[in-house]
ROTORNU-567719 format. One line per 8 residues: their letters; for each residue x, z, y of N, C-alpha, C, O, CB. Coordinates in steps of 0.02 Angstrom, whole numbers, plus 50000, padded with zeros to 5 digits. Each point is the difference from the previous one (the first is absolute). Glycine has a CB too. Example, Ala and Ser with C-alpha at 12.3 -4.5 7.8 and 13.67 -1.06 7.14 Angstrom:
BEGIN
as) 50660/50390/49716/49955/50000/50059/50045/50000/50060/50052/50033/49999/49853/50029/49942 | 50077/49902/50112/50042/50003/50059/49961/50037/50055/50025/50008/50055/50034/49884/49913
This chain:
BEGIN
xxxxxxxx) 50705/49677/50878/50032/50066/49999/49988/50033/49932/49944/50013/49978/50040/49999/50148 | 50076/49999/49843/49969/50047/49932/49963/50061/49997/49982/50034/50048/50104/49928/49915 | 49904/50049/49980/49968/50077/49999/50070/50064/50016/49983/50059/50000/49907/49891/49890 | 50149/50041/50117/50082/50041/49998/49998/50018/50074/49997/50058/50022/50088/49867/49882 | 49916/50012/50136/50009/50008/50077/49930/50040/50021/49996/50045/50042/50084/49832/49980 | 49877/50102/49947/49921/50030/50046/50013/50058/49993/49999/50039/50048/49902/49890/49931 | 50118/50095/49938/49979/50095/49987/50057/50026/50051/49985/50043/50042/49975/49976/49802 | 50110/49951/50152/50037/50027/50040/49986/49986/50085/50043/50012/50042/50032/49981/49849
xxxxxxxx) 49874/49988/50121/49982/49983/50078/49949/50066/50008/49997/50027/50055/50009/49816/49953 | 49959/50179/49944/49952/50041/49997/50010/50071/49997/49970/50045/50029/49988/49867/49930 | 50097/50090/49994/50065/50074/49996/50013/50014/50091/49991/50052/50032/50105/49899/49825 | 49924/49992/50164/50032/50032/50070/49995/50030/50024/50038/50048/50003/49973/49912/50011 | 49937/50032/50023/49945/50038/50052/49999/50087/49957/49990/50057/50022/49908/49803/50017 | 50110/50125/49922/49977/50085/49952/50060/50030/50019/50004/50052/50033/49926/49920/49843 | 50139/49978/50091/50059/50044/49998/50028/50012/50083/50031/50052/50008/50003/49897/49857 | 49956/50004/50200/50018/50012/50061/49961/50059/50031/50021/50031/50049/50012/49851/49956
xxxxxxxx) 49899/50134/49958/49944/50055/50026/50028/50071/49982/50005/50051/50034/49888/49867/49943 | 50130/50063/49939/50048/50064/49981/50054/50020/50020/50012/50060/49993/49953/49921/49937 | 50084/49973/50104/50056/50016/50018/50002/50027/50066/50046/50035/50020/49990/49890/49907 | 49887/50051/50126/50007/50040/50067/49940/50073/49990/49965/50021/50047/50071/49843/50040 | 49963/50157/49862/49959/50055/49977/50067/50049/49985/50017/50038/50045/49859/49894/49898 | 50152/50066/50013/50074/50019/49978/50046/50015/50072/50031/50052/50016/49960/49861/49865 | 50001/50023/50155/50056/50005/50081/49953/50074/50035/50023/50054/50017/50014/49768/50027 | 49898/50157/49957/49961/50070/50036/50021/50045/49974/50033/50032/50040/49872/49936/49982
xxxxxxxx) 50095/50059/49914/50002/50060/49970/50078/50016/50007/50017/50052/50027/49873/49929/49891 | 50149/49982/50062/50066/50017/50022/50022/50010/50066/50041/50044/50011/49972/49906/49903 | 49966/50018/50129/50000/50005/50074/49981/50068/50030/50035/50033/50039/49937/49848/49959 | 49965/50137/49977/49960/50064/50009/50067/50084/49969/50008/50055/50026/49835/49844/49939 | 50182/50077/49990/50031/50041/49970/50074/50009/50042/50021/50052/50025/49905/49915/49862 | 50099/49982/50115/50049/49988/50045/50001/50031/50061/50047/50038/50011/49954/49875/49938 | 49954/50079/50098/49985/50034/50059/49982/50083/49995/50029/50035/50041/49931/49843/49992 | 50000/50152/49925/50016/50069/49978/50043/50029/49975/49995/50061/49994/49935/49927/50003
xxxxxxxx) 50105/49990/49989/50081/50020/49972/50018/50006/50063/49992/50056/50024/50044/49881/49863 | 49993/50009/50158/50026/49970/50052/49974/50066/50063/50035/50002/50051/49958/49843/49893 | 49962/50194/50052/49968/50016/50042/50039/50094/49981/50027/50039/50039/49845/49838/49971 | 50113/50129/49914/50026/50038/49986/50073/50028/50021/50021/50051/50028/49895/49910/49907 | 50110/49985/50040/50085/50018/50059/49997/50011/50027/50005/50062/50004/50046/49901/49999 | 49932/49991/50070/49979/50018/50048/50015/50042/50016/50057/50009/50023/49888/49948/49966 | 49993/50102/50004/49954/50051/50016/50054/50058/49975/50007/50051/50033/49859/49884/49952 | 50181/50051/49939/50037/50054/49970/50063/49993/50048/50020/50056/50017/49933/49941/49849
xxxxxxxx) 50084/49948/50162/50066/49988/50055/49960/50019/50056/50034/50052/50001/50045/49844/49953 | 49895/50109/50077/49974/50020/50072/50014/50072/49984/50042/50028/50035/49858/49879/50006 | 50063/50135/49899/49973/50071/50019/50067/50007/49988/50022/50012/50057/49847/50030/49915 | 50197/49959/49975/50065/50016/49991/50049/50001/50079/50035/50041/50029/49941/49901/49836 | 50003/49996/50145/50040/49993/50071/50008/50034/50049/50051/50012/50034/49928/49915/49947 | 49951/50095/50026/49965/50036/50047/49985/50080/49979/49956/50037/50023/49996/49843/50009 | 50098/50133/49919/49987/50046/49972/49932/50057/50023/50004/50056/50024/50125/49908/49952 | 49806/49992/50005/49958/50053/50015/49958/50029/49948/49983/49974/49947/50021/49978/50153
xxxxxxxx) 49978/50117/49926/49990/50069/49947/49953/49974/49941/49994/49939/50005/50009/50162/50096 | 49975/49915/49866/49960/49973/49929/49944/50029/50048/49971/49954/50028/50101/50054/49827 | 49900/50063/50165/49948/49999/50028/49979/49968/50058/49939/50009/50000/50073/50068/49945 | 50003/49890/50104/49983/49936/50040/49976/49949/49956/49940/49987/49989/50144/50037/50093 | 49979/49939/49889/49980/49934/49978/50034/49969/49930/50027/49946/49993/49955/50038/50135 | 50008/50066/49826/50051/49973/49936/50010/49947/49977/49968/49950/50017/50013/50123/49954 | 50066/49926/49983/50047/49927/49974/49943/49984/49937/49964/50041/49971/50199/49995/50055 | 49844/49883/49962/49948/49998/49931/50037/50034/49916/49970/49997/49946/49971/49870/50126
xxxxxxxx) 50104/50151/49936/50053/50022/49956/49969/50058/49996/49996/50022/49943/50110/49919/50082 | 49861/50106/50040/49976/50055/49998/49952/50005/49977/49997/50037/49951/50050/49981/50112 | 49894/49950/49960/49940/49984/49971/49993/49951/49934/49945/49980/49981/50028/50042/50138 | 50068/49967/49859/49980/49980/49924/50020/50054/49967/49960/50030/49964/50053/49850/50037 | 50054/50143/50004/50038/50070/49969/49928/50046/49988/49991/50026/49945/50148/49974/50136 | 49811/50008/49974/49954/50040/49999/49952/49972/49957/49975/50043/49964/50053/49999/50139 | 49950/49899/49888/49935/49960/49955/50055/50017/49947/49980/50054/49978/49931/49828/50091 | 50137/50106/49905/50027/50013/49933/49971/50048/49959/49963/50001/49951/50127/49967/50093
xxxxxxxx) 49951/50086/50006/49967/50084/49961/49939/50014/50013/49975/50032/49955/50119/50026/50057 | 49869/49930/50034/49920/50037/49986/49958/49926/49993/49948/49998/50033/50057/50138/50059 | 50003/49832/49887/49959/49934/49977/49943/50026/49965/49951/49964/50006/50147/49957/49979 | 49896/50123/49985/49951/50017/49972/49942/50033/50047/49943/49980/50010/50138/50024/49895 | 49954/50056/50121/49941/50039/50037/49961/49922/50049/49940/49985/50004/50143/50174/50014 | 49963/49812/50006/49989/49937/50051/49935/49968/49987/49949/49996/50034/50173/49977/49972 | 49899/50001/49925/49941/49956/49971/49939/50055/49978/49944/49975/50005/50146/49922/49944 | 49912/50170/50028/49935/50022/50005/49983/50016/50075/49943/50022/50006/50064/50022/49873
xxxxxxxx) 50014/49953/50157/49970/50014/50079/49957/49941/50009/49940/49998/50013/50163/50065/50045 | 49945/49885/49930/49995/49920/50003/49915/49989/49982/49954/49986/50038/50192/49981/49913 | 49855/50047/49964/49942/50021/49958/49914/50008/50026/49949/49965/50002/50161/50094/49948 | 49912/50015/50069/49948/50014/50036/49967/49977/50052/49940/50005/50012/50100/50055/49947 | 50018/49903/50083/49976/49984/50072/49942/49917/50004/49955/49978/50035/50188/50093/50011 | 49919/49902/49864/49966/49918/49987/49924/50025/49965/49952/49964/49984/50183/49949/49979 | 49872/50151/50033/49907/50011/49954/49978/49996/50074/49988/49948/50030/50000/50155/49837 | 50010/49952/50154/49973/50003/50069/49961/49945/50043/49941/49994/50015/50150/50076/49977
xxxxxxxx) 49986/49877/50025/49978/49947/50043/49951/49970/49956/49943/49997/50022/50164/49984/50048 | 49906/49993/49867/49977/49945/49958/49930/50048/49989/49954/49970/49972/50172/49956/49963 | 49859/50143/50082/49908/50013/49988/49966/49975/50078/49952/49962/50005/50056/50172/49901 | 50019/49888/50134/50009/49995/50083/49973/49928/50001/49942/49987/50017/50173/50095/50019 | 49935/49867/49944/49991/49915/50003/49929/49971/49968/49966/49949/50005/50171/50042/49980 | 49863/50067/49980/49938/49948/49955/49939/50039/50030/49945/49974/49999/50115/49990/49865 | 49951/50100/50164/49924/50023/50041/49989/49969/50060/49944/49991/50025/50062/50117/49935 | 50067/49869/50072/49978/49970/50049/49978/49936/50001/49960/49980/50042/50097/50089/49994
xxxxxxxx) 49970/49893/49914/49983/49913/49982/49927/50019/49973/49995/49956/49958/50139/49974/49994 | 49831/50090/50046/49947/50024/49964/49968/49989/50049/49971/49948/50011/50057/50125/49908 | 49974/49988/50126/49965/50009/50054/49976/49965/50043/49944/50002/50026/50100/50060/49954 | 50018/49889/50033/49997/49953/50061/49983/49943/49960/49979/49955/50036/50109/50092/50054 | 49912/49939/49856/49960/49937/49946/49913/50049/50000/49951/49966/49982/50191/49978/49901 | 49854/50082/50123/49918/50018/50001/49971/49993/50061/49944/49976/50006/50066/50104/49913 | 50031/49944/50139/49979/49982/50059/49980/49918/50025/49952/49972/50028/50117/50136/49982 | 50006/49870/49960/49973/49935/50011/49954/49945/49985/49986/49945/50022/50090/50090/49990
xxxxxxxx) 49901/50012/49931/49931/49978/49967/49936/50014/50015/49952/49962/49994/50110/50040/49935 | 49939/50058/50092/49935/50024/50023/49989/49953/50099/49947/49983/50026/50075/50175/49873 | 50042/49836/50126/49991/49949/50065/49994/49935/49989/49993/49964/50050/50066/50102/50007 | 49943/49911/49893/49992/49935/49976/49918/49982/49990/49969/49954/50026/50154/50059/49917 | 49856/50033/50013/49922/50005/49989/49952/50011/50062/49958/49967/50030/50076/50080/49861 | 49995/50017/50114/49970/50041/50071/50035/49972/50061/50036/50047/50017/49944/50070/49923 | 50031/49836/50100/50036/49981/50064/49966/50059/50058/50028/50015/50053/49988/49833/49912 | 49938/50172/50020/49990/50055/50081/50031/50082/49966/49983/50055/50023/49864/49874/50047
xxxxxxxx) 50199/50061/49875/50024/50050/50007/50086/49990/50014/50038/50045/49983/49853/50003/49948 | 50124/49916/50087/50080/49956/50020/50014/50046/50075/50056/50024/50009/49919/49814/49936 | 49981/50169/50094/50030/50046/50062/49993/50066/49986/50044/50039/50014/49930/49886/50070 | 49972/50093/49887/50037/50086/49978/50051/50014/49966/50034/50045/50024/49878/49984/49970 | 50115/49936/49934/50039/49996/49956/50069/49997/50046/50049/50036/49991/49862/49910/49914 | 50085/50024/50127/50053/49963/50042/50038/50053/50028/50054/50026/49988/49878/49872/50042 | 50008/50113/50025/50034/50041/50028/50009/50070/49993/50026/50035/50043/49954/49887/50007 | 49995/50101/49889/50020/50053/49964/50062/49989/49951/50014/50046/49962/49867/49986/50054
xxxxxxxx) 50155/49911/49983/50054/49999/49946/50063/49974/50064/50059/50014/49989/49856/49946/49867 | 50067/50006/50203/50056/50002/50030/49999/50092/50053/50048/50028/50026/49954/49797/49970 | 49945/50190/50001/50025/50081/50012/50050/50035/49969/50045/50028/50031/49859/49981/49986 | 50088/49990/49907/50053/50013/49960/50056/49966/49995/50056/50024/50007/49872/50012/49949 | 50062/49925/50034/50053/49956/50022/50060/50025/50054/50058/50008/49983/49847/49911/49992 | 50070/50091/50094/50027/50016/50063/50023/50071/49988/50031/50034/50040/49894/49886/50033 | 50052/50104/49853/50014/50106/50004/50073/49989/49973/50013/49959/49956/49849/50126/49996 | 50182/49954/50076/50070/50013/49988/49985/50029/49931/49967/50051/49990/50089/49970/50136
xxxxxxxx) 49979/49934/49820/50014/50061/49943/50036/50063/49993/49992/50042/49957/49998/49872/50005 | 50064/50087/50101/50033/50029/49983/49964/50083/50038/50024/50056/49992/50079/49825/49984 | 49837/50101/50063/49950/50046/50018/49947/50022/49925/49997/50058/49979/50013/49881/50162 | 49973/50033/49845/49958/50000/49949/50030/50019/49927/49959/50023/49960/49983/49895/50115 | 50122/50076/49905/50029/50047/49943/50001/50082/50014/49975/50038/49959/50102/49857/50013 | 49941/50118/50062/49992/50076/50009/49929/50017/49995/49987/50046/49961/50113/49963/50114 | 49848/49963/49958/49935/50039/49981/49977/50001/49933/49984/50048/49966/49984/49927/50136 | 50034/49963/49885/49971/49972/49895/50058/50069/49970/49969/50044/49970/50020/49753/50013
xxxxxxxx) 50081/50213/50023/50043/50057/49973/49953/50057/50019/49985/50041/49957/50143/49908/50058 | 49851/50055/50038/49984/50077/50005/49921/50011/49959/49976/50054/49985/50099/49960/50148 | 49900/49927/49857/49929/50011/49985/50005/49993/49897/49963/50026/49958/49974/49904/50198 | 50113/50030/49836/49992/49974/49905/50062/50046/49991/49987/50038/49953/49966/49808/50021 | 50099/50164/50047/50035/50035/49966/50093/49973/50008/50022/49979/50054/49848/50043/49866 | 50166/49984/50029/50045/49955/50008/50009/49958/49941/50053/49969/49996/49994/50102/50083 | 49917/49925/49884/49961/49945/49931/50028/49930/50012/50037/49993/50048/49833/50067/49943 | 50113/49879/49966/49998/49946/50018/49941/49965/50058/49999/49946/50029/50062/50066/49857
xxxxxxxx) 49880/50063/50112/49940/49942/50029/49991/49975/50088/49964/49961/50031/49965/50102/49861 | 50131/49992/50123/49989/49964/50099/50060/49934/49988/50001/49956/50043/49980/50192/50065 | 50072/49849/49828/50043/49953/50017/49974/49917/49973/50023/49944/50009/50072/50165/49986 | 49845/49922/49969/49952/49910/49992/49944/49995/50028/49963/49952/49990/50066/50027/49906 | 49955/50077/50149/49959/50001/50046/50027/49959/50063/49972/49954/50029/49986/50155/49920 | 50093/49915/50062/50038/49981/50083/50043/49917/49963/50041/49981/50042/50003/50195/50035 | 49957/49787/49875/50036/49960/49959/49941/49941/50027/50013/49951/50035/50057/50133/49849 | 49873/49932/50094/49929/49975/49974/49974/49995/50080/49954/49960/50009/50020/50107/49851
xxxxxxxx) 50048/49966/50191/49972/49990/50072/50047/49952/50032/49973/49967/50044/49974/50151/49968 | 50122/49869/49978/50050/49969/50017/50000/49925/49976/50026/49951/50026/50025/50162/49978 | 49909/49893/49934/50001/49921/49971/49926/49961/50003/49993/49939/50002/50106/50102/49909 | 49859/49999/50088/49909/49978/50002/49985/49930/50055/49957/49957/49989/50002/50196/49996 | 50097/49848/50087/49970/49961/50060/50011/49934/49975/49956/49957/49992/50069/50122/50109 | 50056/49913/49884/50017/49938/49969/49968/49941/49948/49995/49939/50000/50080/50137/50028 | 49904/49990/49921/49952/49965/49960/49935/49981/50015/49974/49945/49989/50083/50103/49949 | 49916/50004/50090/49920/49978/50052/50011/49942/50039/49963/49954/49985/50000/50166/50042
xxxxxxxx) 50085/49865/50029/50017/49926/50034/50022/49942/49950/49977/49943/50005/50066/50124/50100 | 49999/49951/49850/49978/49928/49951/49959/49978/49979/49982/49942/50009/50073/50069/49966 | 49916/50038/49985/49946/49998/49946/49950/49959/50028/49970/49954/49973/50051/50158/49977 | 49969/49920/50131/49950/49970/50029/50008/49945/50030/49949/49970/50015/50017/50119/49990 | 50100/49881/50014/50014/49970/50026/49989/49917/49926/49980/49942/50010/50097/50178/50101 | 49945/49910/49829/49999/49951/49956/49909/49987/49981/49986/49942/49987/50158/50097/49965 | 49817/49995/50047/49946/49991/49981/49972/49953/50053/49960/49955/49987/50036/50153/49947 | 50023/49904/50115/49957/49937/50071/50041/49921/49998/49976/49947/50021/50005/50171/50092
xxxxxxxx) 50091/49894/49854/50033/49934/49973/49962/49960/49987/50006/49949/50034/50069/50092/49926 | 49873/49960/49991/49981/49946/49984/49974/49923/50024/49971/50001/50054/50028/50098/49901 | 50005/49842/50018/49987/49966/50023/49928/49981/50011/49969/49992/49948/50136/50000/50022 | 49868/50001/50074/49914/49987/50047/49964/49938/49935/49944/50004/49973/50107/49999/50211 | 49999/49948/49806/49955/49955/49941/49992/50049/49947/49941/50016/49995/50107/49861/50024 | 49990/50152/49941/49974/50034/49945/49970/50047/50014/49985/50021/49944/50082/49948/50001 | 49911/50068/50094/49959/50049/50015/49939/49955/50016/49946/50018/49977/50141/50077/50065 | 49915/49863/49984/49933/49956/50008/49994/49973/49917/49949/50017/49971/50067/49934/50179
xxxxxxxx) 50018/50023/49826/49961/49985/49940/49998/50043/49956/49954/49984/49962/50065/49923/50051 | 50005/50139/49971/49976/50072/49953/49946/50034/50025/49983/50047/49965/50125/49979/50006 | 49848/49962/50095/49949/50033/50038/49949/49923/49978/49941/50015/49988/50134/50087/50132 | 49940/49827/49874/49952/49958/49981/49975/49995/49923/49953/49966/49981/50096/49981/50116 | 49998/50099/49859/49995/50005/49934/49963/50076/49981/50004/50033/49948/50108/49880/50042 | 49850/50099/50077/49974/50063/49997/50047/50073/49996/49977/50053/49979/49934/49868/49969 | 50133/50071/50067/50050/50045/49953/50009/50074/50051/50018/50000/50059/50063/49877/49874 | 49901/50183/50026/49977/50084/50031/50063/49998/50040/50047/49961/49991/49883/50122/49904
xxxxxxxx) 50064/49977/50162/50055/49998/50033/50039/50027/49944/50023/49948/49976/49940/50060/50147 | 50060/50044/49838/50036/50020/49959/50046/49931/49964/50060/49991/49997/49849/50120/49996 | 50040/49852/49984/50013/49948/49948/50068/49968/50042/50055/49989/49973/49803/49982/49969 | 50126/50015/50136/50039/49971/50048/50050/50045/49992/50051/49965/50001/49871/49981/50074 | 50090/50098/49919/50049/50049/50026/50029/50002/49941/50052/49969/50011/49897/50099/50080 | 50054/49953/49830/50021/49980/49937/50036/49933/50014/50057/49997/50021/49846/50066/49914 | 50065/49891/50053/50016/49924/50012/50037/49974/50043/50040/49961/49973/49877/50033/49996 | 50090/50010/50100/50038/50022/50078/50047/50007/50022/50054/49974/50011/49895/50061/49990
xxxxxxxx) 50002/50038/50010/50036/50025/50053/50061/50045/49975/50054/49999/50030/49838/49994/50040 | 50096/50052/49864/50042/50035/49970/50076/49942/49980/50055/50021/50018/49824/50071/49936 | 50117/49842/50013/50025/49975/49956/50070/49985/50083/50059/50013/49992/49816/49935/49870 | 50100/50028/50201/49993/49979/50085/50046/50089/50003/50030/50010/50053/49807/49886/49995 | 50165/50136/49922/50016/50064/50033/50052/50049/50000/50026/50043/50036/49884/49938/49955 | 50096/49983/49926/50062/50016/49967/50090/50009/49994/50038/50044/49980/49861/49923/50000 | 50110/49957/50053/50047/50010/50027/50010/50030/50077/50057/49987/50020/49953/49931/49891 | 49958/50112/50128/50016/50010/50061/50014/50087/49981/50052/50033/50007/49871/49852/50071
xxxxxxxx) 50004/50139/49894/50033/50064/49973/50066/50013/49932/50023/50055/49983/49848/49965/50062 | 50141/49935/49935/50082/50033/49988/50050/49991/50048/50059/50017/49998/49928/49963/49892 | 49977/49986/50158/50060/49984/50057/50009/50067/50041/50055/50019/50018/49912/49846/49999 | 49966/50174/50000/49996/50066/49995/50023/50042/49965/50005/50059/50016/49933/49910/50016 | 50074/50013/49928/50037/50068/49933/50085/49988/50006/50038/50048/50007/49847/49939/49872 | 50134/49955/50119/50067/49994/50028/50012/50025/50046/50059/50015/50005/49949/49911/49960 | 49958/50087/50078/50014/50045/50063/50007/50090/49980/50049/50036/49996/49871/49860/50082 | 50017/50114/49914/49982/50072/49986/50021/50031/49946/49988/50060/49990/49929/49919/50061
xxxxxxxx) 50122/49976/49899/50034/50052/49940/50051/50028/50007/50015/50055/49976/49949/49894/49960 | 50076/50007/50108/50075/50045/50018/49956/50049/50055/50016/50059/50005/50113/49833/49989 | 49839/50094/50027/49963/50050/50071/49959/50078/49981/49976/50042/50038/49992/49825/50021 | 50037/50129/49875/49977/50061/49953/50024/50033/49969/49971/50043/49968/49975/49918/50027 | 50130/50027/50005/50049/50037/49991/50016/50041/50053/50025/50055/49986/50006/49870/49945 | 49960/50060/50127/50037/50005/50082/49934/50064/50004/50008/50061/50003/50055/49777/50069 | 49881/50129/49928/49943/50049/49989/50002/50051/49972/49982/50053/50027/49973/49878/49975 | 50073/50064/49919/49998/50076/49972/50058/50047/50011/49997/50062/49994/49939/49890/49920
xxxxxxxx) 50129/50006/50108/50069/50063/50034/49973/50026/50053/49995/50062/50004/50114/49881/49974 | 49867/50013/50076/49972/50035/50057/49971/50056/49980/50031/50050/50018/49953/49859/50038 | 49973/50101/49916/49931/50080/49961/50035/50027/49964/49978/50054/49979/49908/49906/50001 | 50177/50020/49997/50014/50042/49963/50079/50034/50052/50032/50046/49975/49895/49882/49891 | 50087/50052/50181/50035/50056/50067/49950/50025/50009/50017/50058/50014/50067/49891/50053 | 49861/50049/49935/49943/50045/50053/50000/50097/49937/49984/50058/50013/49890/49777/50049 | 50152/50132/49881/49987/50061/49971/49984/49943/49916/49963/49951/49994/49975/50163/50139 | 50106/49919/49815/50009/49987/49922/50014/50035/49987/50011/50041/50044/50007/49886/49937
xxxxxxxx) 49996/50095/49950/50019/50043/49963/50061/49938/49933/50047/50018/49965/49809/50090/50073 | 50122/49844/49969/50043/49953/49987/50008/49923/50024/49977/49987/50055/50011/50092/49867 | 50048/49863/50038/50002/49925/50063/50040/49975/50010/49978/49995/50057/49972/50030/49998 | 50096/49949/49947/50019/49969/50081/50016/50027/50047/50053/50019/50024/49892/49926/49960 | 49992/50056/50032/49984/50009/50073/50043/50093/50017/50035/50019/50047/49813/49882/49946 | 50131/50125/49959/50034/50075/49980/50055/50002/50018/50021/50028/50050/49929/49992/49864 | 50096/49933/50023/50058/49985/49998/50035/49994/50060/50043/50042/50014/49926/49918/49894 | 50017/49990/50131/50021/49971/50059/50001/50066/50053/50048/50020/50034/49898/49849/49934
xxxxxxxx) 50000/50152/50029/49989/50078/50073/50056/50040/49958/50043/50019/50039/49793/50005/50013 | 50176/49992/49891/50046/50041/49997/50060/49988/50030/50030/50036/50040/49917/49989/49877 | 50073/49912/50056/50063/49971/50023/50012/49988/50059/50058/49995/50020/49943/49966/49896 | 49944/50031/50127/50013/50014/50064/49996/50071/50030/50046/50013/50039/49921/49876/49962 | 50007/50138/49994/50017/50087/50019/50072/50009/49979/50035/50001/50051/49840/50055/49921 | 50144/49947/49997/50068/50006/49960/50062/49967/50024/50060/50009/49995/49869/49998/49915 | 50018/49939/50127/50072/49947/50010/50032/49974/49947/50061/50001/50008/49966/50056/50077 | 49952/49917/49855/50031/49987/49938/49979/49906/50016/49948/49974/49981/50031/50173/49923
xxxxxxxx) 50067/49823/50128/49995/49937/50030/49977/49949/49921/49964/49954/49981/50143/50078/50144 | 49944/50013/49852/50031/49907/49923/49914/50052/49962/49962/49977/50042/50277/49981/49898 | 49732/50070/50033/49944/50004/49979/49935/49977/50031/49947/49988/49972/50116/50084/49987 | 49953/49925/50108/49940/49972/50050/50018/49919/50000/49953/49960/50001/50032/50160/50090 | 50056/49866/49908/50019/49912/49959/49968/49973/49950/49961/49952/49995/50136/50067/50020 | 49932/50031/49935/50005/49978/49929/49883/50000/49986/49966/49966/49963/50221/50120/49988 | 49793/49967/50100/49922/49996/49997/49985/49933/50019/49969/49959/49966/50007/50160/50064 | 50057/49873/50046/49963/49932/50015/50017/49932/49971/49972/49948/50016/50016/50108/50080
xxxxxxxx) 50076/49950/49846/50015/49952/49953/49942/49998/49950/49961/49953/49995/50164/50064/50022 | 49874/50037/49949/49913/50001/49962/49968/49986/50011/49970/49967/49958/50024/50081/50019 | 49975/49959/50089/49931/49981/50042/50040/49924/50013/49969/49975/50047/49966/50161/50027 | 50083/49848/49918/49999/49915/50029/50011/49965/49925/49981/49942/49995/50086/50067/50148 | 49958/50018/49810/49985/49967/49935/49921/49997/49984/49967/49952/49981/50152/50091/49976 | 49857/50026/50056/49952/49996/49958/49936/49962/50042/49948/49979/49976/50103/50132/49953 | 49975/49889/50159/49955/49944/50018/50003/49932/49985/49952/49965/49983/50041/50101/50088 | 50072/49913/49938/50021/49930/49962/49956/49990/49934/49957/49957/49990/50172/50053/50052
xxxxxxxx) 49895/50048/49908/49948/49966/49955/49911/49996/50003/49968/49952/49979/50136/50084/49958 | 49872/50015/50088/49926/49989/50024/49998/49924/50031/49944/49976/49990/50033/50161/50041 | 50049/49837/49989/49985/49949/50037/50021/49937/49961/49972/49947/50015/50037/50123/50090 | 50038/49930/49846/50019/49934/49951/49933/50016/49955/49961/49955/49982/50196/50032/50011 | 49836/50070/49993/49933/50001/49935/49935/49965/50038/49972/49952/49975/50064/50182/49956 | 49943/49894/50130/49942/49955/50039/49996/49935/50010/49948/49968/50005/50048/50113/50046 | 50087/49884/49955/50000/49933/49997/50002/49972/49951/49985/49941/50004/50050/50063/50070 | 49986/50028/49848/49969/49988/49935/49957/49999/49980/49979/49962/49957/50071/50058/50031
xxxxxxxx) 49920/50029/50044/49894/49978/49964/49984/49955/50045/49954/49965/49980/49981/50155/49982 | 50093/49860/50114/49971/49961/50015/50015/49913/49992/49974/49949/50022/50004/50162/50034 | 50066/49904/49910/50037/49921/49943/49959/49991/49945/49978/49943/49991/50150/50078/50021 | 49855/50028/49947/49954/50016/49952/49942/49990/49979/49977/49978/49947/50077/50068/50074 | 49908/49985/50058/49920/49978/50012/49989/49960/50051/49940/49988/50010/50025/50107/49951 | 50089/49871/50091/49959/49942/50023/50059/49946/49967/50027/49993/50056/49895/50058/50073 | 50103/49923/49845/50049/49973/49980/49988/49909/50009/50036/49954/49983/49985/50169/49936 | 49924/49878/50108/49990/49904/50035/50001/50022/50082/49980/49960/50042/49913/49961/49850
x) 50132/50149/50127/50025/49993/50055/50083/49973/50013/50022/49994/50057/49881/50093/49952
């Protein structure tokens, strides 16, 4: 076989991988268009009112002209979640550390975080509003309580991953529990908590509109309660078009660092 046929045997596989990457993405695109009609021939047909259920003609007409105010609502709400996300990945990454070390503190922890857990946020934004103000700090407060469980059940869940031989021989090489846990359990842990963060980043967006209906002064979340008092349908769209971009992207960037930093996954 020459060297001509091999490289071109070796190309293949690349260019058939590219071409059903391309079919996805076009496919994907195709069907949102497709959906779009849809959705614009139904409401025409059916001639129904823009405040019920507007046409996407309506709701883009609307992202056109206030695109701006949109994206600073947008703005604020991605600071928000994105302080919210990281107090809560914090949180529930410390917890799971301190039950890792400490195992007789795993049933208090526990069941003090599925308490919270079980608390309605949508109970718990109005009090944090009435007590901080209408600031950013109950909307990464109530962000940071919404995302903490997820990460605590991985985190912990990845640190006990490990496999029983290497924990036996990093314990025959004398090795501190820490050293184990550096060496380990952390390295054992990693991917399960971004598997957690794929979850909870779009979920911290959802977190900070919620607190921010309970009472803002700006948001999103603002945005959206106005437009619904008002009945202003194609602006209460054109919000949850924002909010689903800007979760989409929270969630391609998490699967980028996590291409990044575990990348022999």
């Amino acid at each position: 076989m020459t060297s001509n046929k091999i490289a071109n045997e070796l190309r293949l596989p690349q260019r058939t991988t590219h071409r059903n990457r391309s079919l996805e993405r076009w496919s994907g695109v195709a069907l949102l268009i497709g959906t779009f009609l849809l959705w614009e021939t139904a409401v025409r047909l059916s001639n129904t009112p823009a405040y019920l259920f507007p046409a996407p003609t309506a709701v883009f007409s609307y992202l056109f002209f206030h695109l701006n105010d949109l994206l600073l609502a947008g703005g604020v709400t991605l600071l928000e979640a994105v302080a919210g996300l990281v107090l809560g990945t914090a949180v529930g990454l410390a917890l799971a550390v301190l039950i890792t070390f400490w195992q007789q503190l795993e049933q208090g922890v526990m069941s003090l975080a599925i308490l919270i857990k079980s608390t309605p946020i949508i109970a718990i934004a109005p009090i944090l509003t009435i007590w901080l103000g209408f600031g950013p700090a109950p909307k990464v407060i109530v962000t940071a309580l919404l995302t903490f469980f997820p990460v605590l059940i991985n985190a912990l869940t990845g640190f006990r991953s490990v496999d029983g031989a290497l924990l036996d021989w990093l314990r025959s090489l004398n090795a501190t529990p820490q050293e184990i846990f550096m060496q380990a359990r952390w390295p054992g842990a990693r991917p399960y908590l971004f598997a957690a963060l794929r979850v909870v980043g779009p979920l911290a967006l959802i977190g900070a509109v919620v607190a921010e209906w309970m009472g803002a002064s700006s948001g999103l979340g603002r945005a959206m309660w106005l437009a619904y008092t008002n009945l202003n349908m194609p602006a209460l769209f054109a919000a949850v078009f924002i909010l689903t971009g800007l979760s989409t992207a929270v969630y391609q960037t998490i699967v980028w660092l996590e291409k990044r930093l575990l990348f022999w996954e």
